[in-house]
C-alpha positions in Angstrom: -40.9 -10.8 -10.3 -42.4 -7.7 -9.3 -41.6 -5.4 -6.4 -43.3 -6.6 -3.1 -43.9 -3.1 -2.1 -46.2 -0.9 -3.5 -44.7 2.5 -5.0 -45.3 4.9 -1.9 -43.5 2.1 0.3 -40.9 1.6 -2.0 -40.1 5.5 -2.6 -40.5 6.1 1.3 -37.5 3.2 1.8 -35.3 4.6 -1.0 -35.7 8.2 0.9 -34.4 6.6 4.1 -31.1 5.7 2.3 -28.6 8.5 2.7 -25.3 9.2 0.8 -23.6 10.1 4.3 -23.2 9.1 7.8 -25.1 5.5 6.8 -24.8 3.4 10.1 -22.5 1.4 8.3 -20.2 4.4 8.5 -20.9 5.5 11.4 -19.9 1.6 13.0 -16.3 1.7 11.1 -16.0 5.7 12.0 -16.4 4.0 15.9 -14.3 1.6 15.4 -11.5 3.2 13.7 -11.5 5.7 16.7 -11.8 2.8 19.5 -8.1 1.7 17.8 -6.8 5.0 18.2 -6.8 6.6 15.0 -7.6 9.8 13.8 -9.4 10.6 11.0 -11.0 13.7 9.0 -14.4 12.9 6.9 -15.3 12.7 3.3 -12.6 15.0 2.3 -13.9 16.9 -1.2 -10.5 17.4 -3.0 -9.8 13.7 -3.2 -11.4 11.7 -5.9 -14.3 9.9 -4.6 -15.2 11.7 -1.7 -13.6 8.9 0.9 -15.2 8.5 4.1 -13.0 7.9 5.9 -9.7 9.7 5.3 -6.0 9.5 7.0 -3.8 12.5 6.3 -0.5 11.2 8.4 -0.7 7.7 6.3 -1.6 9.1 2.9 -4.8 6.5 3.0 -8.7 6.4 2.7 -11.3 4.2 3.2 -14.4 3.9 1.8 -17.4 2.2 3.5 -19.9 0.7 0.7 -23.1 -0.6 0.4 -22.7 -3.5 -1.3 -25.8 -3.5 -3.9 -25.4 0.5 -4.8 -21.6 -0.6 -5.6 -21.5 -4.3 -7.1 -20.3 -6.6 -4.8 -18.8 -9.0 -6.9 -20.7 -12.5 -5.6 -22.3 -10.6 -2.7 -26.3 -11.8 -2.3 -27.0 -8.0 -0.9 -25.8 -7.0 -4.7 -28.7 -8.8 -6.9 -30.5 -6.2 -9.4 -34.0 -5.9 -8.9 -36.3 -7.8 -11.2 -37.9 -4.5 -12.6 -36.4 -1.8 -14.7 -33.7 -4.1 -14.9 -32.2 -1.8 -17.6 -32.3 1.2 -15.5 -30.4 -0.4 -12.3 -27.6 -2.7 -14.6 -26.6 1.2 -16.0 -26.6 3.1 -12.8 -24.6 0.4 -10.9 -22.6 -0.4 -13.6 -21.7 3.4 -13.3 -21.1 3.6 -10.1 -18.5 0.8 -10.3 -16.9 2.6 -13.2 -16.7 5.4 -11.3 -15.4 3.9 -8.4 -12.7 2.4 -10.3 -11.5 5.7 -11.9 -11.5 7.1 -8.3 -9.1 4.8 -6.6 -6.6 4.8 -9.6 -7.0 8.8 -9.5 -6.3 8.3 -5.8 -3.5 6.1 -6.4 -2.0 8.5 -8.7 -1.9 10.9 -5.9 0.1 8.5 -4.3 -2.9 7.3 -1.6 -3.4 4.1 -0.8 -7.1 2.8 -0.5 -9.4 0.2 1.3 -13.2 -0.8 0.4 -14.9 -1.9 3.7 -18.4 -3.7 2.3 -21.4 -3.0 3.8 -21.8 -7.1 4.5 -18.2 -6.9 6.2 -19.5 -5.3 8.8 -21.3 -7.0 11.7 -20.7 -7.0 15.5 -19.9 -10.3 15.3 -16.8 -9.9 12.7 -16.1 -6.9 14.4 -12.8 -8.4 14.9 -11.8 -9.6 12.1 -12.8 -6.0 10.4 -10.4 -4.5 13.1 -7.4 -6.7 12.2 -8.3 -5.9 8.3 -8.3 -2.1 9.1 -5.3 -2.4 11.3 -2.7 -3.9 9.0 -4.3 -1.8 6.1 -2.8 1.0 7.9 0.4 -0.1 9.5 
């Protein structure tokens, strides 16, 4: 199946999507605060990059989109139907990459959470909190 956008829409929606500060982020960085914890952001000299990132608990959290980062049985993770070869190897990367990241961070001695991108809705807001909250207790 072809894309339903033509090139210039497509390219123009792909610009919009941006590596920080997504509003995906930006809804766990609020709510992470509203609970009382402190955080520092997307520090560089641990692996990955997290985005979220805990100093006094020695944990991170990482807020992911679910189709640039595989979402095992997630509908938000489908490849598109063209340059199917192209997308399978840069997700596939990104997954491997991922993985080498959180056993480097583990190494470290970090603990780590993924918060998915279809996780996080107002209306499972709570449930998100409790997840958060015994991650770092």
């Amino acid at each position: 199946m072809p894309d339903i956008f033509p090139p210039e829409k497509r390219s123009a929606i792909m610009k919009k999507i941006k590596p920080i500060d997504s509003k995906q982020e930006i809804f766990v960085r609020k709510l992470v605060h509203s609970m009382g914890y402190r955080y520092r952001l997307h520090k560089k000299d641990l692996p990955g990059k997290p985005d979220l990132v805990f100093p006094k608990y020695r944990k991170v959290i990482f807020v992911h989109g679910c189709f640039w980062h595989g979402h095992e049985g997630c509908k938000r993770s489908t490849l598109p139907t063209t340059n199917v070869e192209s997308w399978t190897k840069k997700i596939t990367g990104n997954v491997e990459r991922d993985e080498l990241n959180y056993k480097r961070l583990e190494q470290l001695g970090w603990g780590y959470m993924v918060v998915w991108q279809c996780e996080i809705k107002a209306s499972q807001k709570e449930k998100l909190r409790r997840k958060i909250s015994t991650f770092l207790k």
